[in-house]
DOVO-882561 format. One line per field, with one value per residue: residue number from 1; x, y, z of N, C-alpha, C in turn; chain. Coordinates in steps of 0.05 Angstrom, whole numbers, plus 5000, padded with zeros to 4 digits. Example, Ala and Ser with C-alpha at 12.3 -4.5 7.8 and 13.67 -1.06 7.14 Angstrom:
<atoms>
vexvo	1,2
n_u	5264,5257
n_v	4886,4955
n_w	5156,5142
ca_u	5246,5273
ca_v	4910,4979
ca_w	5156,5143
c_u	5264,5258
c_v	4934,5001
c_w	5156,5157
fidren	A,A
</atoms>
This chain:
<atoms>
vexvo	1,2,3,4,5,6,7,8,9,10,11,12,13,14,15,16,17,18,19,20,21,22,23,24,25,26,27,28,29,30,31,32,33,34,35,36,37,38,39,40,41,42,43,44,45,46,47,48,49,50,51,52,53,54,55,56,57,58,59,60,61,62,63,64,65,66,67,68,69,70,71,72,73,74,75,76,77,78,79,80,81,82,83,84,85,86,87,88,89,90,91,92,93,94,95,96,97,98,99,100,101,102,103,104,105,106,107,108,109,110,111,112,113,114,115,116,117,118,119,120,121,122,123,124,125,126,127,128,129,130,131,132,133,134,135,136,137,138,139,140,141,142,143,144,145,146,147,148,149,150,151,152,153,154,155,156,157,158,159,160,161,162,163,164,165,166,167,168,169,170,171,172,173,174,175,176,177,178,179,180,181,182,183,184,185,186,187,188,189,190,191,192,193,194,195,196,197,198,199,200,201,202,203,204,205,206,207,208,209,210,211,212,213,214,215,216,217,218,219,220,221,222,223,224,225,226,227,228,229,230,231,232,233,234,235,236,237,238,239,240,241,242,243,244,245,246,247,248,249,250,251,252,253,254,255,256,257,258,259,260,261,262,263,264,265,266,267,268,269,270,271,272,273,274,275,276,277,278,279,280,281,282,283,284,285,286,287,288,289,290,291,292,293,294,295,296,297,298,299,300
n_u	5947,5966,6007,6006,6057,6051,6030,6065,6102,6090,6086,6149,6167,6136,6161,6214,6215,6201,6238,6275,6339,6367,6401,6441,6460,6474,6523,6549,6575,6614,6658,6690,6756,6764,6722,6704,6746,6726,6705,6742,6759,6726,6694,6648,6604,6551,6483,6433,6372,6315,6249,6197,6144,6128,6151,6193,6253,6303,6359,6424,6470,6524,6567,6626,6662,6733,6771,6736,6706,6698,6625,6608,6567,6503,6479,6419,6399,6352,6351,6337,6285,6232,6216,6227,6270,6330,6379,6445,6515,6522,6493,6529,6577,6561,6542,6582,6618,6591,6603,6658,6660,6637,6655,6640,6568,6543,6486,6456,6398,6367,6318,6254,6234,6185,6145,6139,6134,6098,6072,6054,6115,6167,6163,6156,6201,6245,6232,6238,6297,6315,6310,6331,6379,6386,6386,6443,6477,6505,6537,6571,6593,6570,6533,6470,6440,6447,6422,6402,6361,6356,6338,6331,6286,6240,6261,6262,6209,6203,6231,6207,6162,6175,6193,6144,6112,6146,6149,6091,6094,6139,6179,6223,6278,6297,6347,6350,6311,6327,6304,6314,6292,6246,6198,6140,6080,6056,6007,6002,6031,5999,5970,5945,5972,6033,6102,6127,6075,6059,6105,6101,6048,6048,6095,6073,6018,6046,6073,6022,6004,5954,5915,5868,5851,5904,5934,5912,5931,5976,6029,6037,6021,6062,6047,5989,5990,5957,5963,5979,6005,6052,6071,6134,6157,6226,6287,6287,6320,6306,6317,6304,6304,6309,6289,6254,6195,6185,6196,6158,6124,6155,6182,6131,6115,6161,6151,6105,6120,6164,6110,6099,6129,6178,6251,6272,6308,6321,6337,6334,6358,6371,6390,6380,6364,6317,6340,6386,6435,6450,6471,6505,6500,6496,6487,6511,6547,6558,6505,6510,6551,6523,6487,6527,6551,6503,6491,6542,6530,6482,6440,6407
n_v	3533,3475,3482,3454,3428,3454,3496,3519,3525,3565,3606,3616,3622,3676,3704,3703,3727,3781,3797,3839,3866,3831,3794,3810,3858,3832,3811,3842,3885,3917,3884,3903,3880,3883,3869,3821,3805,3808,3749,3719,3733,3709,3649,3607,3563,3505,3502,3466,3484,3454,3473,3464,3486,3487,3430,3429,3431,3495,3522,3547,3593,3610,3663,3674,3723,3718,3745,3754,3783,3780,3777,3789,3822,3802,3779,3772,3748,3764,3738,3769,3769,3757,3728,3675,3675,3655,3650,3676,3684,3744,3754,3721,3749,3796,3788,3761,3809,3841,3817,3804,3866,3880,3841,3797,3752,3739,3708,3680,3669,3612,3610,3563,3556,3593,3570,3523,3519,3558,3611,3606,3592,3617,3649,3626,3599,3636,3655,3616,3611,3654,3648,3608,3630,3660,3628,3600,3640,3638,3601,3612,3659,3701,3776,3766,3812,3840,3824,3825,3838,3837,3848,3847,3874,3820,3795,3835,3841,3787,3807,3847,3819,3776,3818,3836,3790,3772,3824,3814,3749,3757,3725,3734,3780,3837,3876,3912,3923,3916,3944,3937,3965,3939,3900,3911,3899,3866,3857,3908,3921,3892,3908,3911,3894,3903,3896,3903,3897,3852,3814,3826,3809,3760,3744,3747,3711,3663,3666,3673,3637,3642,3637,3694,3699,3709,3750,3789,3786,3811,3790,3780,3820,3869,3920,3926,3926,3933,4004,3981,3935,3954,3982,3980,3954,3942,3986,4013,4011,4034,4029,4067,4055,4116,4109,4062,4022,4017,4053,4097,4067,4041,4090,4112,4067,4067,4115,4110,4066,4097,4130,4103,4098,4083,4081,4106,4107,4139,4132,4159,4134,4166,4171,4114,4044,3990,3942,3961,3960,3903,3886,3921,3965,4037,4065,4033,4024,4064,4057,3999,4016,4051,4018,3970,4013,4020,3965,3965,3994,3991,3960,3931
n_w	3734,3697,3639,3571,3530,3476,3497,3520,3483,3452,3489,3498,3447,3439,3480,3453,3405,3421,3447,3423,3408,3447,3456,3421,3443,3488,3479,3454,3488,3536,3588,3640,3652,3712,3736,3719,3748,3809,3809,3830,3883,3924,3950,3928,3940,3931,3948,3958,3988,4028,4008,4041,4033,3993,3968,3924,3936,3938,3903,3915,3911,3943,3949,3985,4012,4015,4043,4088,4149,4214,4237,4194,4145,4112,4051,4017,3947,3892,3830,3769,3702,3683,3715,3690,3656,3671,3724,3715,3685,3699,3742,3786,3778,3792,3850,3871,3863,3901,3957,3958,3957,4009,4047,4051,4058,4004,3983,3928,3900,3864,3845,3823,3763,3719,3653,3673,3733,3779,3805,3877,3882,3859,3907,3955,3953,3960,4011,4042,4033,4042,4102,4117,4110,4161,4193,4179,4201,4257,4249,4207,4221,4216,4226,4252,4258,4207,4166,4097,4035,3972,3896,3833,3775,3760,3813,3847,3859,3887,3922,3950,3960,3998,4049,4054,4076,4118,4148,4165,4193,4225,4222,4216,4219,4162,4160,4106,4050,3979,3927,3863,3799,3794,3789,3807,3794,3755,3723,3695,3644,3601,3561,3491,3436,3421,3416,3477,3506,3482,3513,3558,3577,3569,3611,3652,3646,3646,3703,3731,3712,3688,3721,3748,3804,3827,3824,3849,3899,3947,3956,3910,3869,3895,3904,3920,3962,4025,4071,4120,4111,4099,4139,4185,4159,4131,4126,4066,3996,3943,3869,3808,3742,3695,3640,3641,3647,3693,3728,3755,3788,3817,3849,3873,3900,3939,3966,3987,4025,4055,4083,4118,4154,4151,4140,4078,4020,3963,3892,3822,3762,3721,3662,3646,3628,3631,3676,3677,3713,3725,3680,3670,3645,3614,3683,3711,3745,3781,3803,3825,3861,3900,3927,3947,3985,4013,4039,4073,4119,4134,4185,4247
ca_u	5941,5988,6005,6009,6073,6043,6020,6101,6127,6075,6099,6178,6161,6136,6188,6243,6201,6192,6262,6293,6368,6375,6428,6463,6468,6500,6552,6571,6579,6640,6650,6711,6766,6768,6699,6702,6764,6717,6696,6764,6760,6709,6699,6635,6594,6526,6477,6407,6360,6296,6227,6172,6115,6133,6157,6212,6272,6317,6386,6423,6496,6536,6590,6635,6691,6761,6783,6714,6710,6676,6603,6602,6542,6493,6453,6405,6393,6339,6353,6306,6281,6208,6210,6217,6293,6352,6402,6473,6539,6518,6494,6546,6592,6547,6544,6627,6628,6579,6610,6691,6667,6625,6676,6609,6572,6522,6466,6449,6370,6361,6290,6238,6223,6151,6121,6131,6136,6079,6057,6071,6134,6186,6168,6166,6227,6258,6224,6250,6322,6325,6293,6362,6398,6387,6402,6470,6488,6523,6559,6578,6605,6552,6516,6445,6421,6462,6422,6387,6349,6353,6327,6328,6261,6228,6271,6250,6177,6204,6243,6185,6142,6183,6200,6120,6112,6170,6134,6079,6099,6159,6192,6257,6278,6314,6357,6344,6309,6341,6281,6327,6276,6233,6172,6120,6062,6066,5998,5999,6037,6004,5945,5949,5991,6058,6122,6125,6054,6059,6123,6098,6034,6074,6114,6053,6005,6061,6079,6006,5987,5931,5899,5863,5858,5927,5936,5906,5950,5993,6046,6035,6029,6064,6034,5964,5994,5945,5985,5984,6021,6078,6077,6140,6188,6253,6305,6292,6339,6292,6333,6292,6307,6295,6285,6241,6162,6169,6199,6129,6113,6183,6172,6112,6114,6179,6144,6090,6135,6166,6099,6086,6149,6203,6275,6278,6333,6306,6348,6326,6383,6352,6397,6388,6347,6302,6359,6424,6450,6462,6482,6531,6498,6490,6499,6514,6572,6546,6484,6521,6565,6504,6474,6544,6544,6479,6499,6563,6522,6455,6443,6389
ca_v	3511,3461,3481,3439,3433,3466,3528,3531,3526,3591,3633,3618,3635,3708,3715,3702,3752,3805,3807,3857,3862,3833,3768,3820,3880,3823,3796,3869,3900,3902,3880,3902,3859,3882,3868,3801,3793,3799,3727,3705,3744,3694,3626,3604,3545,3499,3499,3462,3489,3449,3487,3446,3499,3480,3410,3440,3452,3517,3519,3580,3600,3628,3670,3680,3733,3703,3766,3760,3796,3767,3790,3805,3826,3772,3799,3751,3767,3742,3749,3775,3746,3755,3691,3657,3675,3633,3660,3671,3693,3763,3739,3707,3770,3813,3772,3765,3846,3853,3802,3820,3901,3890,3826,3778,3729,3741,3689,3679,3647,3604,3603,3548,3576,3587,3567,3498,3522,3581,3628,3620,3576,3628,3672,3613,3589,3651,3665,3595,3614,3678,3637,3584,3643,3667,3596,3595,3671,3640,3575,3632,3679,3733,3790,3767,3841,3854,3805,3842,3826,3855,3835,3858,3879,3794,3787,3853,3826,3770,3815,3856,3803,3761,3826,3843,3767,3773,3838,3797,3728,3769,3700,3744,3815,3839,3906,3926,3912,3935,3943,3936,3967,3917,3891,3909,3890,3842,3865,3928,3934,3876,3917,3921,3879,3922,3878,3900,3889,3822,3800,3829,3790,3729,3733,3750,3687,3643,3659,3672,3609,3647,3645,3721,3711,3708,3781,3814,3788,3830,3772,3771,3850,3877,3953,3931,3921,3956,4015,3966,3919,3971,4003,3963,3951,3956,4000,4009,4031,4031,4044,4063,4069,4129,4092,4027,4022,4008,4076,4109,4051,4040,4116,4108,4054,4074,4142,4104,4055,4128,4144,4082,4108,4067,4101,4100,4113,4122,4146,4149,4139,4186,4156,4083,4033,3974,3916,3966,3948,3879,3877,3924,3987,4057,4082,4009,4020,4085,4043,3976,4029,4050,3985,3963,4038,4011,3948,3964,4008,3972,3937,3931
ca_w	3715,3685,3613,3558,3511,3462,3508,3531,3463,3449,3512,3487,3421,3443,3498,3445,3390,3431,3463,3409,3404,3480,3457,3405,3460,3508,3473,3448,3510,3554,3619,3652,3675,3741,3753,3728,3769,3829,3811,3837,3908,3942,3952,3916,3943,3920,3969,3957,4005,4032,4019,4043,4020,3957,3958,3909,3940,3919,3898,3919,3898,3963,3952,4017,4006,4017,4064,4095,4170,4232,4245,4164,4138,4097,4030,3995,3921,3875,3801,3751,3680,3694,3733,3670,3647,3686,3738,3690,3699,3702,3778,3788,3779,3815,3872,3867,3870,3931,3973,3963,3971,4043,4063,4070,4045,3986,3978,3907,3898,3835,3843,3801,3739,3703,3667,3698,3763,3773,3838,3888,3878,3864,3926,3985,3962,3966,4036,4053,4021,4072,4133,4109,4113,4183,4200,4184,4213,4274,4226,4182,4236,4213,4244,4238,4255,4188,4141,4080,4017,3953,3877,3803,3769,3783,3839,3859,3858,3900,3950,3965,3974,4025,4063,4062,4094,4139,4166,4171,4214,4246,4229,4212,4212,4153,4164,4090,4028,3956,3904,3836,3778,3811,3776,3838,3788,3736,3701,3691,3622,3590,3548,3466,3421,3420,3432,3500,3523,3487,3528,3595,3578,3568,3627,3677,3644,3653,3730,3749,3706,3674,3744,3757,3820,3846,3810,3864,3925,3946,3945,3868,3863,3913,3897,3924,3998,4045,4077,4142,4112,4096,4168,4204,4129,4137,4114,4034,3981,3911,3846,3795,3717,3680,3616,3644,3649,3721,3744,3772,3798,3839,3870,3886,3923,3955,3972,4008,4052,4076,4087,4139,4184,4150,4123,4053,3998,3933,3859,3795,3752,3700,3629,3647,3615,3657,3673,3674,3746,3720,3645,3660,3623,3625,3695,3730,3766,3805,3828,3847,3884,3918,3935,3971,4009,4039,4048,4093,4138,4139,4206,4256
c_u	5967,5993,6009,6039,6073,6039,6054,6111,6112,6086,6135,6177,6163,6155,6214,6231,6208,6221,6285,6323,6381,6410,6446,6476,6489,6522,6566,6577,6603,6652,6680,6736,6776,6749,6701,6724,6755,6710,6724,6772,6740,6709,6661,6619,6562,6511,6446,6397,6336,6275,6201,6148,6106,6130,6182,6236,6283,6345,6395,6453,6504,6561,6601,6666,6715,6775,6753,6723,6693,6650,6603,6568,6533,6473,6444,6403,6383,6346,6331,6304,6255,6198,6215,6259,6312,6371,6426,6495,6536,6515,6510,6575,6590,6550,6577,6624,6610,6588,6635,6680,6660,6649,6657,6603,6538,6507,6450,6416,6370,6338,6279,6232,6195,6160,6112,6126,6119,6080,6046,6099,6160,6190,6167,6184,6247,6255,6240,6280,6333,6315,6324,6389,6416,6400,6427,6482,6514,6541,6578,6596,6593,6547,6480,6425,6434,6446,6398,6376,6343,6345,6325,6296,6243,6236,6270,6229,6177,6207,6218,6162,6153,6182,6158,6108,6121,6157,6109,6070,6123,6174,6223,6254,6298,6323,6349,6336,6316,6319,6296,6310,6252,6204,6148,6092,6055,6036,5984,6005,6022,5965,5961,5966,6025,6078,6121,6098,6055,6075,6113,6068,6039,6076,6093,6028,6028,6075,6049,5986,5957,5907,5896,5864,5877,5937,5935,5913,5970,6025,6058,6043,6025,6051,6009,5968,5978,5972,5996,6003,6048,6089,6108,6162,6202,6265,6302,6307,6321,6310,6316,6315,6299,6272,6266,6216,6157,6176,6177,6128,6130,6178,6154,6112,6136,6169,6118,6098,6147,6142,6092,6110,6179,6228,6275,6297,6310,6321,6326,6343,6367,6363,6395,6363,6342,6333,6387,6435,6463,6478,6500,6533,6490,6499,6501,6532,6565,6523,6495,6544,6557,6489,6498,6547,6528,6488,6518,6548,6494,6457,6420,6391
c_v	3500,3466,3461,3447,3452,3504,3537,3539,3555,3616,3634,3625,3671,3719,3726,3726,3783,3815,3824,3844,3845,3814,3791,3840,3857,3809,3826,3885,3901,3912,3885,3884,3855,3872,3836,3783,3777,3768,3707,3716,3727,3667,3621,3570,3529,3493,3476,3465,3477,3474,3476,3459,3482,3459,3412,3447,3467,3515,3546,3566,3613,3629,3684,3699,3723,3724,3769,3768,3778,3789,3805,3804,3800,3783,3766,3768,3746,3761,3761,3762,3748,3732,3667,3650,3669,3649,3663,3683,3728,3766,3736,3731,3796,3818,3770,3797,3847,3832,3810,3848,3898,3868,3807,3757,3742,3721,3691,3666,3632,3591,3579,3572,3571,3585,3534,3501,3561,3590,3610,3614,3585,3641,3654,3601,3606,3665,3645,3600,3634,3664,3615,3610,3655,3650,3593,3616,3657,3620,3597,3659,3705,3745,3782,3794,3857,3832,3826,3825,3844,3836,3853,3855,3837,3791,3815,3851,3807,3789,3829,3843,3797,3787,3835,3815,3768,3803,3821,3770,3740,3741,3706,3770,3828,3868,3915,3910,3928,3934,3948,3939,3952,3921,3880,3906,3886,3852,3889,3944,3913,3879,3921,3905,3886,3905,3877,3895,3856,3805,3800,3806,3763,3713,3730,3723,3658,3635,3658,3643,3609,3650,3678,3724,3713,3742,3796,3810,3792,3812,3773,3801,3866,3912,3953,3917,3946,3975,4005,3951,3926,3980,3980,3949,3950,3969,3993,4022,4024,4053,4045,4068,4088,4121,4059,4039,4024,4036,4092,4086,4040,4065,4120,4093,4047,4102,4127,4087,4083,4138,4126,4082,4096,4091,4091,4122,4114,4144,4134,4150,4144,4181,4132,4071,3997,3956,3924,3961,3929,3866,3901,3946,4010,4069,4062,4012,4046,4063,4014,3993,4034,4033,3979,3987,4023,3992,3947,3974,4000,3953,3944,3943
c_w	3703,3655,3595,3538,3492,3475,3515,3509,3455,3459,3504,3458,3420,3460,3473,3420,3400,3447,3457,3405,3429,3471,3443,3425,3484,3505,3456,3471,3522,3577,3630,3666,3706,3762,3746,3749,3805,3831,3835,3866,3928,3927,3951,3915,3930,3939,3965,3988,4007,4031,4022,4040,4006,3953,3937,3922,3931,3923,3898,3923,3923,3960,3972,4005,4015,4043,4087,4138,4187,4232,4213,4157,4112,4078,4017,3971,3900,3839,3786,3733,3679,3691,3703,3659,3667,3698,3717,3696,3706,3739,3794,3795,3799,3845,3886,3878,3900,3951,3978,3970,4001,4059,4084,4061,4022,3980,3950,3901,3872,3836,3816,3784,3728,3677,3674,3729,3765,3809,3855,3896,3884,3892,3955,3977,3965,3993,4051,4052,4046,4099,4138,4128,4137,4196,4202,4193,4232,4264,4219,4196,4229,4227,4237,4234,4231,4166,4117,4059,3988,3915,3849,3788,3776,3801,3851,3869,3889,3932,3967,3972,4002,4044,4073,4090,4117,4163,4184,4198,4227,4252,4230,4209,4192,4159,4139,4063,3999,3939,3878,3810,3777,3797,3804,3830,3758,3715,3692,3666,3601,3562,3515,3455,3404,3431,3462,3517,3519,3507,3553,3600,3581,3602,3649,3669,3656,3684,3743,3746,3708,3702,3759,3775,3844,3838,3832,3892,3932,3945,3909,3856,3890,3923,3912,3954,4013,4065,4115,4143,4100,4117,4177,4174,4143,4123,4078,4024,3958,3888,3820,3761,3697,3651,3625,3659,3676,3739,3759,3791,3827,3853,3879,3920,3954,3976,3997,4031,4067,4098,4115,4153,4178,4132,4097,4035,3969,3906,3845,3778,3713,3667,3629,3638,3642,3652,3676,3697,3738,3698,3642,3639,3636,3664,3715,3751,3789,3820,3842,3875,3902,3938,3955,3999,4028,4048,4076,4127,4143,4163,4226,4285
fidren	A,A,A,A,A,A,A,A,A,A,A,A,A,A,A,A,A,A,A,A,A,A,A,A,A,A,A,A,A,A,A,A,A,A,A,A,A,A,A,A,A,A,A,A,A,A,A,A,A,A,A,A,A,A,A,A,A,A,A,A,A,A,A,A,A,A,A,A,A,A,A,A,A,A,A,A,A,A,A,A,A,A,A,A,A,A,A,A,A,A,A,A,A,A,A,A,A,A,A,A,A,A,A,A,A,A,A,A,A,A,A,A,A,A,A,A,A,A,A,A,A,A,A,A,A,A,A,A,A,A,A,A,A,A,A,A,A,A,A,A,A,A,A,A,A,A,A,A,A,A,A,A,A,A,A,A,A,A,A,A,A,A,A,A,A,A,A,A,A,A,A,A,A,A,A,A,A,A,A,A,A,A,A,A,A,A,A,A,A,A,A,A,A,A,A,A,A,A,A,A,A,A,A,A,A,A,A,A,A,A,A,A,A,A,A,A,A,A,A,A,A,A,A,A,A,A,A,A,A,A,A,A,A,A,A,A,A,A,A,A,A,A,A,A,A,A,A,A,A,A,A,A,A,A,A,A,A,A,A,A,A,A,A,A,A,A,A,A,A,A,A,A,A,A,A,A,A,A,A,A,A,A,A,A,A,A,A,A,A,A,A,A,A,A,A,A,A,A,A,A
</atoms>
């Protein structure tokens, strides 16, 4: 459904309510200058990508390391925000670090946002974004049996969708997907009127655009994938957070892709809170360490 002004200015209302200390925790924090140095190790292009699902094309950030190798490996990476909160330099830095460590090219997504832009918007332009991606492998001097797909709790959502698809039409084969705290079903916390049920409510009316029944396709919540449409994954690494709602829910469903013949990786980084990979908290730098590990050695 199309919201009205009124219904937006509602859902940003409770977003910005319910979001605690988040603006005070990220301007007190501090970010290393070696890491933002990585910004200055690759060469950082604007891409707009056609996705004719949609009608929307997507705009995706590619950073190409400066020392980059032939036959380098190729990672997509969708941000999180639950679909609602904006790509930001945090990305941007991220993206910088996993591109200079493998000596590749990192594909940034800057998916449409809800709640103008609703289900299934974000996830075929990010299917379209990796289908782009394959595309340029031999431009790009890539390995295409080296292209991956990885995502932070929404862009976790995303990754395991596309890669469920991608099983699917066998339109592409990714060597590995990263599940980042990954929000694998959007309404599961959104019972009772407690900051956090309100926000998760929020964020899941505003991508499913109040429509019930997109809820229950496995696109939407990737958790309720028959164990068919897990057989034939690829290579997962799932990082869960001790500290974030979605941890069961991440092992789980990492525990059952194992179970359908595929290799899986899976931590729980047992002091960390949902979102630390990216903001740069608690036990970040061990799991981006991890994430590039796979990365280097990930290939088809």
């Amino acid at each position: 459904m199309a919201f009205t002004e009124q219904e937006k200015e509602a859902f940003r209302k409770i977003i910005q309510e319910t979001g605690g200390n988040r603006e005070t925790m990220l301007q007190a924090r501090y970010i290393p200058d070696e890491y933002r140095e990585y910004l200055n190790r690759v060469e950082r292009e604007t891409v707009v990508v056609p996705a004719p699902l949609t009608k929307t094309p997507v705009t995706c950030y590619v950073s190409t390391a400066k020392d980059r190798t032939d036959h380098c490996p190729v990672h997509i990476n969708c941000h999180g925000g639950g679909f609602y909160l904006p790509q930001n330099q945090d990305d941007d830095m991220y993206c910088a670090h996993l591109a200079a460590e493998i000596k590749g090219i990192v594909v940034d997504v800057d998916y449409a946002l809800c709640p103008d832009y609703q289900y299934p918007t974000a996830f075929l332009q990010s299917y379209e974004a990796v289908k782009w991606a394959f595309s340029q492998c031999e431009a790009w001097g890539a390995d295409p049996k080296r292209v991956s797909m990885g995502g932070h709790s929404a862009g976790g959502n995303l990754t395991a969708a596309v890669a469920l698809k991608a099983n699917r039409t066998k339109e592409f084969q990714l060597c590995l997907q990263i599940l980042d705290f990954a929000a694998l079903d959007l309404a599961s916390f959104t019972k009772g009127e407690e900051p956090q049920a309100r926000r998760s409510r929020a964020f899941n009316d505003m991508y499913s655009g109040c429509d019930e029944t997109v809820i229950s396709q496995p696109y939407y919540t990737p958790v309720l994938a028959e164990d068919s449409g897990l057989k034939g994954l690829p290579e997962t690494l799932v990082i869960a957070a001790g500290i974030c709602p979605f941890k069961d829910m991440n092992l789980e469903y990492g525990t059952r892709i194992a179970g359908q013949g595929s290799l899986v990786t899976m931590k729980c980084f047992a002091n960390s809170h949902h979102g630390f990979t990216m903001r740069m908290l608690d036990e970040w730098q061990e799991a981006q360490q991890l994430i590039i590990s796979k990365l280097r050695e990930a290939s088809l």
